[in-house]
C-alpha positions in Angstrom: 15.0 3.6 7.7 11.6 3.1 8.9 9.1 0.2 7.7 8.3 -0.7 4.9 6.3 -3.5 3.2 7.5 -7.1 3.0 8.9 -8.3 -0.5 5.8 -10.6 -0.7 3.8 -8.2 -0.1 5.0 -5.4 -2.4 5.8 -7.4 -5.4 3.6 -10.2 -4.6 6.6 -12.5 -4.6 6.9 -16.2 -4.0 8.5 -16.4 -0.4 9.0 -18.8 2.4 6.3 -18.6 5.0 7.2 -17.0 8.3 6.0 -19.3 11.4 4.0 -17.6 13.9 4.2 -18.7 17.7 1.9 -21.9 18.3 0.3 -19.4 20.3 -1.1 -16.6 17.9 -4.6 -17.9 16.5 -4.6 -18.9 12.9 -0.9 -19.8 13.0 -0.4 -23.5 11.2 1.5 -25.9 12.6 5.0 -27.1 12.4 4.2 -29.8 9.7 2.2 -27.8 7.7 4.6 -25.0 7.7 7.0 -27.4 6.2 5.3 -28.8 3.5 4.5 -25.5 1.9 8.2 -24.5 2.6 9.1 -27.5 0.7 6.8 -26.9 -2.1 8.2 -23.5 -2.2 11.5 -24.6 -2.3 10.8 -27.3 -4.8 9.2 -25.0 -7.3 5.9 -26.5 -6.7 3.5 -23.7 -6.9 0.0 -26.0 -7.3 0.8 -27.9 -4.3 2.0 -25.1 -2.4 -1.0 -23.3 -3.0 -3.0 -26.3 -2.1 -1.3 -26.5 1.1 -1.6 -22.5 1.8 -5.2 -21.5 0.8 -6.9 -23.4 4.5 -3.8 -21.4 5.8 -5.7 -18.4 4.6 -9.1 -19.5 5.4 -7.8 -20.3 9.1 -6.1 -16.8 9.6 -9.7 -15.2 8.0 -11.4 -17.3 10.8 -9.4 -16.2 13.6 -9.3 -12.4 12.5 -5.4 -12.3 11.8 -5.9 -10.0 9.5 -2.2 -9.6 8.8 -1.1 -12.6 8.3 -4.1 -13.1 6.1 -3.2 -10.2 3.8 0.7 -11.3 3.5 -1.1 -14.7 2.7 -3.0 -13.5 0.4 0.0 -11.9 -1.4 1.1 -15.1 -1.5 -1.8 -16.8 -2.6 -1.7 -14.2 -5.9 1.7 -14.6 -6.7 1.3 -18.5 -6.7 -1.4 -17.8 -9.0 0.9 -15.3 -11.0 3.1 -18.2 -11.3 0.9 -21.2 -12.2 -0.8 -19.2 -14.7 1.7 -17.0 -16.4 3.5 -15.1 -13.7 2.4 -11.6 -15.2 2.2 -9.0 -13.4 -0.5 -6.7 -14.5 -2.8 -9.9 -13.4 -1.7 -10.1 -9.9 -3.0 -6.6 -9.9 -6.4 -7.6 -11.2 -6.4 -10.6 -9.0 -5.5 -8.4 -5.7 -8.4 -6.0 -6.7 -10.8 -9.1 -7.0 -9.5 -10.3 -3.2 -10.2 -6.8 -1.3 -13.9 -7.2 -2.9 -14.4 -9.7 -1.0 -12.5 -9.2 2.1 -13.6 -8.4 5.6 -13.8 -4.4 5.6 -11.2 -4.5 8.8 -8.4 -5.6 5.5 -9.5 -3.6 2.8 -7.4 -0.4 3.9 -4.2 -2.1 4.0 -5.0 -4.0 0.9 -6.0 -1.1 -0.6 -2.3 0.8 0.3 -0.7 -2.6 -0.9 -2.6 -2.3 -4.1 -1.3 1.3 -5.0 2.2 0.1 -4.4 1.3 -3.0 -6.9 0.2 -0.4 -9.4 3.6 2.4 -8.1 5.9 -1.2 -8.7 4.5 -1.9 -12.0 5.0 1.7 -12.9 8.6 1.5 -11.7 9.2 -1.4 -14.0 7.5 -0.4 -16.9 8.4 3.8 -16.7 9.2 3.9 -20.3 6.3 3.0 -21.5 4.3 5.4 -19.6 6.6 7.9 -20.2 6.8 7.8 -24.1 3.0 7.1 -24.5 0.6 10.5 -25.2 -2.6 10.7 -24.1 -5.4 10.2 -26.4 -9.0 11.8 -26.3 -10.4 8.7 -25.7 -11.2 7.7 -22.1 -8.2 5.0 -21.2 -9.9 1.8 -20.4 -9.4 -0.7 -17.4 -6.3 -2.5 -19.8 -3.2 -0.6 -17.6 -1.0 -1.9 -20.2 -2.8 0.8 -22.8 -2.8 3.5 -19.8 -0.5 6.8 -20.3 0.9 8.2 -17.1 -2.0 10.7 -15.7 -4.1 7.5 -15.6 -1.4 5.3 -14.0 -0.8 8.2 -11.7 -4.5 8.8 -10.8 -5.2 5.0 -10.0 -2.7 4.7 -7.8 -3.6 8.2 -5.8 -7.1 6.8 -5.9 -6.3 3.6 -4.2 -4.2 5.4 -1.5 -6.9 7.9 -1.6 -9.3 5.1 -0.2 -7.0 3.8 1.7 -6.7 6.5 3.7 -10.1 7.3 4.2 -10.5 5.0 6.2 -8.3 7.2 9.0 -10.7 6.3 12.2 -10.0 2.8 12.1 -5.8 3.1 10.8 -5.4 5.7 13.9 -6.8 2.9 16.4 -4.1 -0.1 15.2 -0.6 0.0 16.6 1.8 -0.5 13.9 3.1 -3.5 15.7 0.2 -5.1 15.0 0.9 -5.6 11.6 4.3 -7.0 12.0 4.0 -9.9 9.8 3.1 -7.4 7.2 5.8 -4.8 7.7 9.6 -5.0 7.7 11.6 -3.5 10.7 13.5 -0.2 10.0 16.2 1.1 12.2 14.4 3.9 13.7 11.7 2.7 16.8 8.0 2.8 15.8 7.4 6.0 17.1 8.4 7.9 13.7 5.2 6.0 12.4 3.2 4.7 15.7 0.0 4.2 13.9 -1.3 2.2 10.6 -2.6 5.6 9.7 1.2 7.1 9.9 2.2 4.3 7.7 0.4 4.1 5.4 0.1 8.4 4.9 3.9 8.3 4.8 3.7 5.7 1.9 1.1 7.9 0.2 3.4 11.2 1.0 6.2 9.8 -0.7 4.3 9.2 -3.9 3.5 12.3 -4.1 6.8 13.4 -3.8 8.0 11.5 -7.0 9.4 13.3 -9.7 7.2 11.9 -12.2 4.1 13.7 -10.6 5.8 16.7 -12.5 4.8 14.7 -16.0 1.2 15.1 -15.1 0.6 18.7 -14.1 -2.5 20.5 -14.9 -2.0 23.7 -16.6 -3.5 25.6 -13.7 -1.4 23.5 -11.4 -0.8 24.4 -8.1 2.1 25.5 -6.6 3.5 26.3 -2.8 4.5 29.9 -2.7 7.3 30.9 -0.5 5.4 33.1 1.7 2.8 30.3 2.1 1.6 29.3 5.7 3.6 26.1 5.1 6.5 27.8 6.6 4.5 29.4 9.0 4.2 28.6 13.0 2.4 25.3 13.4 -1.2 26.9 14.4 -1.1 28.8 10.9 -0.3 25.8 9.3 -2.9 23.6 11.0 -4.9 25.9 9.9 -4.1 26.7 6.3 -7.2 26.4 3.8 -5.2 26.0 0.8 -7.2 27.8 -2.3 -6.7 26.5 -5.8 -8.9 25.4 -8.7 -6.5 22.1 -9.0 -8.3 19.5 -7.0 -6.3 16.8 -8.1 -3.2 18.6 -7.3 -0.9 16.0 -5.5 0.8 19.0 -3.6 -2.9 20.4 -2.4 -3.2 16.3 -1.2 0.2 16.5 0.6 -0.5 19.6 2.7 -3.4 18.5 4.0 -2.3 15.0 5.0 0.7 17.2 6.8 -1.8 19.3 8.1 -4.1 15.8 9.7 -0.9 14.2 11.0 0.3 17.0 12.8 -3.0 17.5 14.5 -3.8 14.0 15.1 0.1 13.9 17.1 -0.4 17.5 18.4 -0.9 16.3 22.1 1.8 13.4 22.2 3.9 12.7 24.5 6.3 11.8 22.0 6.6 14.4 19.9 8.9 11.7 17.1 6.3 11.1 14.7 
């Protein structure tokens, strides 16, 4: 198993804080750490969010810019909880934080906000299943969305995400630590934020409900496609199709970018 995203992170839970080292910048101390564990543990989301928002505004200070997002998480889901606890809002409250956060955040927020939107999916399937689309335009309520548009907010927001490649290819994924949970396989599989978060995007695409949104002229991988080809002719491959939305199409090519952006490794694991 490789990394994955905290709990509070992925379903914007209500978890204890981790303590930092007195040594990493923006980490509280010992008493303070306490207190919002005990208003945690005590079921006492206003105070504990009293307590953690200078947390937050400490970490923005000193540039921890993962701790501040699994703060942030945690800022929402006290929110979630003082003001209803539903779900759909911590999205919309998630969106409203990577506005305004620094640019160095807003590509992991972004990749934590697509897996908001691929959990809410996961817990409400059936809904977005059963619902038919309408030729009206869906609007910005998700709970009125059929499953293209759930699909095709979720590609968009790893779709940004991933734009931002120069800057994910320069962070060490061990940077983000506080943000990540430890697999069992070492961080060469996935050395880079940018591996990360494209693996994250890869397996979405994967999912068998992409099959529930196909265009009619979708595309498909032929067996005697370049894909099975030498690495060079893969690299290479200038896939031809008139579905530019095709998830498969999106797939390829982010194959395509990780393989050249690990062509000359040492380490030939990820």
């Amino acid at each position: 198993m490789v990394r994955a995203l905290t709990a509070a992170v992925v379903l914007g839970g209500m978890v204890a804080l981790i303590v930092l080292p007195r040594q990493v910048k923006g980490a509280p101390d010992a008493a303070t750490t306490k207190a919002l564990e005990e208003a945690m543990r005590k079921g006492q989301p206003k105070t504990a969010l009293e307590i953690l928002e200078p947390i937050l505004a400490r970490a923005l200070k000193y540039r921890n810019y993962p701790r501040a997002i699994k703060l942030t998480g945690q800022k929402i889901a006290l929110e979630g909880i003082i003001q209803g606890n539903k779900p759909e809002e911590k999205i919309v409250r998630l969106q409203a934080e990577i506005a305004k956060a620094p640019k160095e955040m807003q590509p992991v927020m972004e990749a934590v906000l697509a897996n908001w939107y691929w959990h809410f999916f996961q817990q409400n399937r059936w809904r977005f299943m059963q619902r038919t689309a309408t030729a009206q335009p869906p609007g910005d309520d998700i709970l009125s969305w059929d499953l293209p548009r759930i699909l095709a907010e979720i590609d968009g927001h790893f779709t940004t995400a991933l734009a931002a490649e120069r800057q994910l290819k320069k962070i060490p994924v061990a940077e983000y630590d506080p943000l990540l949970e430890k697999g069992n396989v070492p961080d060469t599989y996935r050395p880079t934020l940018y591996d990360f978060v494209a693996f994250e995007a890869l397996s979405f695409y994967a999912a068998g409900e992409q099959a529930g949104s196909r265009a009619e002229d979708a595309f498909d991988l032929q067996s005697d496609s370049p894909v099975f080809a030498t690495t060079d002719e893969f690299v290479k491959w200038q896939v031809q199709t008139t579905d530019s939305e095709s998830v498969t199409v999106k797939a390829v090519k982010l194959y395509q970018d990780l393989m050249q952006f690990h062509r000359r490794d040492r380490d030939q694991a990820a």
